[in-house]
C-alpha positions as CSV (number, residue, x, y, z in Angstrom):
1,X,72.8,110.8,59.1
2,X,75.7,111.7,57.4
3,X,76.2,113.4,54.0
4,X,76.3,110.9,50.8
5,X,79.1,111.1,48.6
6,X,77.1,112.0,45.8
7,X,76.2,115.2,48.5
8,X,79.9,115.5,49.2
9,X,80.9,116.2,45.4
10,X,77.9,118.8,45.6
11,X,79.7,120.5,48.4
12,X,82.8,120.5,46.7
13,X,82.3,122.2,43.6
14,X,83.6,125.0,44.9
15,X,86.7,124.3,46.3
16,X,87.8,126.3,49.7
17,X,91.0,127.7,48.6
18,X,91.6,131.6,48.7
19,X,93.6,133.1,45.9
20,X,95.3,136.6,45.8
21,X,97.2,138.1,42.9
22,X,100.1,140.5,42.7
23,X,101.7,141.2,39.3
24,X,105.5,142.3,40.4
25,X,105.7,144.8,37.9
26,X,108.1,148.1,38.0
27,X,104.8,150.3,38.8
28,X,103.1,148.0,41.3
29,X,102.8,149.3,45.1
30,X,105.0,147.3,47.2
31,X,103.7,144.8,49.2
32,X,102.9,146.3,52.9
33,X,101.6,145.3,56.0
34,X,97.7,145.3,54.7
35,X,98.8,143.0,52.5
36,X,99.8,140.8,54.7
37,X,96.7,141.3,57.2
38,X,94.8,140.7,54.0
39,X,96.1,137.0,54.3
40,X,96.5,136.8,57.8
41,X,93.3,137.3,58.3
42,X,91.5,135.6,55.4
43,X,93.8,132.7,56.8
44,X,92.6,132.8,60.7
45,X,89.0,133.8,59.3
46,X,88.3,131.2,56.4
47,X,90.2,128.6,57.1
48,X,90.5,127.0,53.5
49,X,92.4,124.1,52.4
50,X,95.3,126.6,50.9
51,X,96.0,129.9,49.9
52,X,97.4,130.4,46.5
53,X,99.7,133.5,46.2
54,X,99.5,134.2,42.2
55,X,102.7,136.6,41.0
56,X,105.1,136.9,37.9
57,X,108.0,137.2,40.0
58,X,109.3,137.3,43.6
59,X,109.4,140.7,45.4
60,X,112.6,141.6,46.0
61,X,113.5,142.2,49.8
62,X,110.3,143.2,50.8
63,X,110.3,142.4,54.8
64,X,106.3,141.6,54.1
65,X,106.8,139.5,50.8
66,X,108.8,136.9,54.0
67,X,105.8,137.2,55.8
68,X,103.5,136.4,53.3
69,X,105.7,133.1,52.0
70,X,105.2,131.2,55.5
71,X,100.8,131.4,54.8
72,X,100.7,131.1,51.2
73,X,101.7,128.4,48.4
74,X,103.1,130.3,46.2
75,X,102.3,130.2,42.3
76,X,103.8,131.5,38.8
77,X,101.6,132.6,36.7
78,X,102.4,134.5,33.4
79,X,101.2,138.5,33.4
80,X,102.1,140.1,29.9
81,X,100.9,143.4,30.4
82,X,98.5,142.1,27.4
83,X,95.1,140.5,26.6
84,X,92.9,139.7,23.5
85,X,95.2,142.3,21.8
86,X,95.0,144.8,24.1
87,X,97.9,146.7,25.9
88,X,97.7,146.8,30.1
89,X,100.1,149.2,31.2
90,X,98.8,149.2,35.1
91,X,99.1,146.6,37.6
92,X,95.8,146.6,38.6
93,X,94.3,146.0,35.2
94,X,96.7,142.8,34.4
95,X,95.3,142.1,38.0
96,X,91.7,142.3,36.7
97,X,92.2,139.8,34.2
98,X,94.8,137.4,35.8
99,X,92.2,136.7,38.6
100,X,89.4,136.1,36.2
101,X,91.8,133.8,34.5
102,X,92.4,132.0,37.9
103,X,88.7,131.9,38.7
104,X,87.5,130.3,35.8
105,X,90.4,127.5,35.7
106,X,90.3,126.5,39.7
107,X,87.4,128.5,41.0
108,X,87.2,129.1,44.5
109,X,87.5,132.6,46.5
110,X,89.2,135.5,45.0
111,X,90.1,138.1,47.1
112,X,92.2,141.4,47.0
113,X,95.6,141.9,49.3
114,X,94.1,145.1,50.8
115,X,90.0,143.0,51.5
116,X,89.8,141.7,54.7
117,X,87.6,139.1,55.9
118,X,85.0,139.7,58.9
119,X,83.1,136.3,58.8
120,X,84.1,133.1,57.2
121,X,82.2,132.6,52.9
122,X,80.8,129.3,53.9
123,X,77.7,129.6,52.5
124,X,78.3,130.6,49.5
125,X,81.3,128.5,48.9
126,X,78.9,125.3,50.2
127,X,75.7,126.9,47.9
128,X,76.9,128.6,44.9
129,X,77.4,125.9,42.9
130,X,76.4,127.2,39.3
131,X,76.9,130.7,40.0
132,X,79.9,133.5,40.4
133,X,79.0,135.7,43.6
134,X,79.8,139.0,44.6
135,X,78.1,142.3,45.8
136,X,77.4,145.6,44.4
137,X,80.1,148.5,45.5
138,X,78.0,151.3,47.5
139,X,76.2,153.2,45.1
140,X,74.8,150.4,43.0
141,X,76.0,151.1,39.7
142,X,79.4,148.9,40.1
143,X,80.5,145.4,41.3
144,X,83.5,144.8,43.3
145,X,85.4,142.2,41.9
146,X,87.9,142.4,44.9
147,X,85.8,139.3,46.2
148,X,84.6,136.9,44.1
149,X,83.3,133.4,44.3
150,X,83.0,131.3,41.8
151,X,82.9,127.1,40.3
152,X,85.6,126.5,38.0
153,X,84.1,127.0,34.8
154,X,81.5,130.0,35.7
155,X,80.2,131.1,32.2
156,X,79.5,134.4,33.5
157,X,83.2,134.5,34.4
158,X,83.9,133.3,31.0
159,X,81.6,136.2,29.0
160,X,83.7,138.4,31.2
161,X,86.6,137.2,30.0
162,X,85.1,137.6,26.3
163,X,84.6,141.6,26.8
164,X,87.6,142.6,28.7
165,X,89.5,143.4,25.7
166,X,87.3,145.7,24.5
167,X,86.6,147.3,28.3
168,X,90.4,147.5,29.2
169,X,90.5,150.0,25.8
170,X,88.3,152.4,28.1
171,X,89.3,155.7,29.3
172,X,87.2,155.2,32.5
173,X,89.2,154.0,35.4
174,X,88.2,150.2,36.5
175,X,85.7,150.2,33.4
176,X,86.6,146.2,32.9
177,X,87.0,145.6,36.8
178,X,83.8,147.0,38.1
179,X,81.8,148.3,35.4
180,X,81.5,145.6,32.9
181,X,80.3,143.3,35.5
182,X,77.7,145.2,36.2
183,X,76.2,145.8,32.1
184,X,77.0,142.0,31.8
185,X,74.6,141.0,35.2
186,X,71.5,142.9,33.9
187,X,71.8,140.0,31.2
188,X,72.7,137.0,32.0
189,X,71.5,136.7,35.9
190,X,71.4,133.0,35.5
191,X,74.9,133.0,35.9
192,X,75.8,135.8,38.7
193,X,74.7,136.4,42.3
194,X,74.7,140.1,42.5
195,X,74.4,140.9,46.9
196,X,73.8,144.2,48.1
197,X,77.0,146.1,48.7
198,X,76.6,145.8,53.2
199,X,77.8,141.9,52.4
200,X,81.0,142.5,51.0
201,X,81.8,146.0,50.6
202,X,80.0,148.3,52.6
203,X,82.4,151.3,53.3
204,X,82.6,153.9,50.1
205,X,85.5,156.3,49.4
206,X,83.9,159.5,51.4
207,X,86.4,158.7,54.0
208,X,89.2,156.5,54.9
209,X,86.9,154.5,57.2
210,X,89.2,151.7,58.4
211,X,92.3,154.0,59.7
212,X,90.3,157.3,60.7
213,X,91.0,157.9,64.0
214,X,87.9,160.5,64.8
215,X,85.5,158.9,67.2
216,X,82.3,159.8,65.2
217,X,83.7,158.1,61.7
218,X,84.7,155.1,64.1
219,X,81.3,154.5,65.3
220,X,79.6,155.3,62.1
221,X,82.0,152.8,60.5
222,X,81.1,150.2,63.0
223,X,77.2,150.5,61.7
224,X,78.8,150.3,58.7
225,X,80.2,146.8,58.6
226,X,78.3,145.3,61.6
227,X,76.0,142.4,59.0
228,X,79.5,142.8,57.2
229,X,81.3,139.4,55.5
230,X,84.2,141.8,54.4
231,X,85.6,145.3,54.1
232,X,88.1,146.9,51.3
233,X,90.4,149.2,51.7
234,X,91.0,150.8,48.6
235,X,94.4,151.1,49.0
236,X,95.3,152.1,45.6
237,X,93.0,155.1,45.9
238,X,93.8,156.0,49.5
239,X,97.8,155.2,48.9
240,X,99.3,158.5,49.9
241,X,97.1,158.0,53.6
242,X,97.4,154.3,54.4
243,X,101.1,154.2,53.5
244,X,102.0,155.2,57.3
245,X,100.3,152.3,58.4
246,X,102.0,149.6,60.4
247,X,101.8,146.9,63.2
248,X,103.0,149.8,65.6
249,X,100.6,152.9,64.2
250,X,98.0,149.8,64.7
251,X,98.4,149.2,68.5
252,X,98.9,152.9,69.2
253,X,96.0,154.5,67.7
254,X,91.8,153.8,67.9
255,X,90.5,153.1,64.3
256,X,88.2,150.8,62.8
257,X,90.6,148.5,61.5
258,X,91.9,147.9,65.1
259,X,88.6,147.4,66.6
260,X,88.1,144.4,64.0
261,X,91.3,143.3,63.1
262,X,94.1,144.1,65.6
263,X,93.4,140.6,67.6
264,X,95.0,138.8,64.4
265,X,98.2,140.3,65.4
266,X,98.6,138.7,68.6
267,X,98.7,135.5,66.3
268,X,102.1,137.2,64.1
């Protein structure tokens, strides 16, 4: 028996579109071939009805930014390097908020240009109604906001909101991103699913675990992620290392990432 439509708005409340956000700014990273994976894949894995590309401005001949264009719609959006009165001088802070922003005015799936998708979100896209998911990062004292899913409208995504002005003022690197979540779930659970870190993000920053090429890290990594939804990459904090990494340092050396991910490429 098929579903009613009453059942088919239920389903629908979170809608199946994947957004990513990249503020253009003079200090941003330029876009690289993880970013494009990123989409790639959360394109081949998810499936969802579009991708929206949020950013301030075009990337100026960036041979990736071309790649990018033919998966994404892209989308304007305003990033003033300010919020609630507070001054954001890096990227990934004006990041932080803009995808908040996005979340609680479309909902849907937020995810990172260097988080790549193992497994499709179906279930918590079709189950989640009422509630903005994501996991804990490894160690249990932060969430990682580089995946979230959420209903247009989440309040927790609006209390968020409410405090980042006050968090983004902190000395402590990612204090609004990943910390404030965190204080903010112990009280008001009714409005966050907090999953265990293995879901979403299960590798820590000990080592770069996707692009190691040492058999042993390789095969730990692979326990790792194997109940795995997603990995991150950290590429801000592993910059200086992933920065060699391209289609051809991908086919030519054994690593995590091209255990899971290199069949994507055949699909360029």
């Amino acid at each position: 028996m098929g579903a009613s439509a009453e059942e088919k708005v239920e389903e629908e409340v979170i809608p199946n579109i994947v957004h990513f956000v990249y503020p253009a700014w003079i200090n941003t990273r330029p876009l690289s071939f993880m970013n494009y994976m990123a989409v790639k894949i959360a394109s081949d894995v998810q499936r969802p009805d579009a991708i929206k590309f949020w950013i301030d401005r075009e990337p100026v001949e960036n041979e990736w930014w071309f790649r990018i264009k033919e998966l994404v719609q892209i989308c304007r959006i305003d990033m003033p390097g300010e919020f609630g009165g507070t001054k954001i001088t890096h990227p990934q802070y004006q990041s932080d908020v803009t995808r908040l922003q996005i979340l609680y005015r479309e909902g849907g799936i937020y995810l990172d240009t260097d988080m790549f998708l193992l497994h499709p979100l179906e279930f918590w896209v079709r189950n989640m109604q009422s509630s903005l998911v994501l996991s804990k990062e490894p160690g249990g004292t932060s969430l990682c906001n580089a995946l979230m899913i959420a209903p247009a409208g989440s309040e927790f995504v609006k209390v968020w909101l409410d405090e980042m002005p006050k968090a983004l003022k902190s000395d402590i690197w990612a204090n609004g991103g990943v910390n404030l979540p965190y204080r903010l779930a112990s009280l008001n659970d009714d409005w966050v699913s907090v999953l265990d870190s293995d879901y979403f993000c299960p590798l820590d920053l000990s080592r770069t675990w996707l692009f190691d090429t040492d058999a042993v890290v390789i095969g730990a990594g692979e326990k790792l992620v194997e109940n795995s939804f997603s990995v991150h990459a950290y590429e801000t904090y592993w910059r200086d290392y992933v920065g060699h990494v391209t289609p051809e340092w991908i086919e030519k050396n054994d690593c995590l990432f091209a255990r899971k991910f290199s069949h994507h490429l055949t699909r360029v």
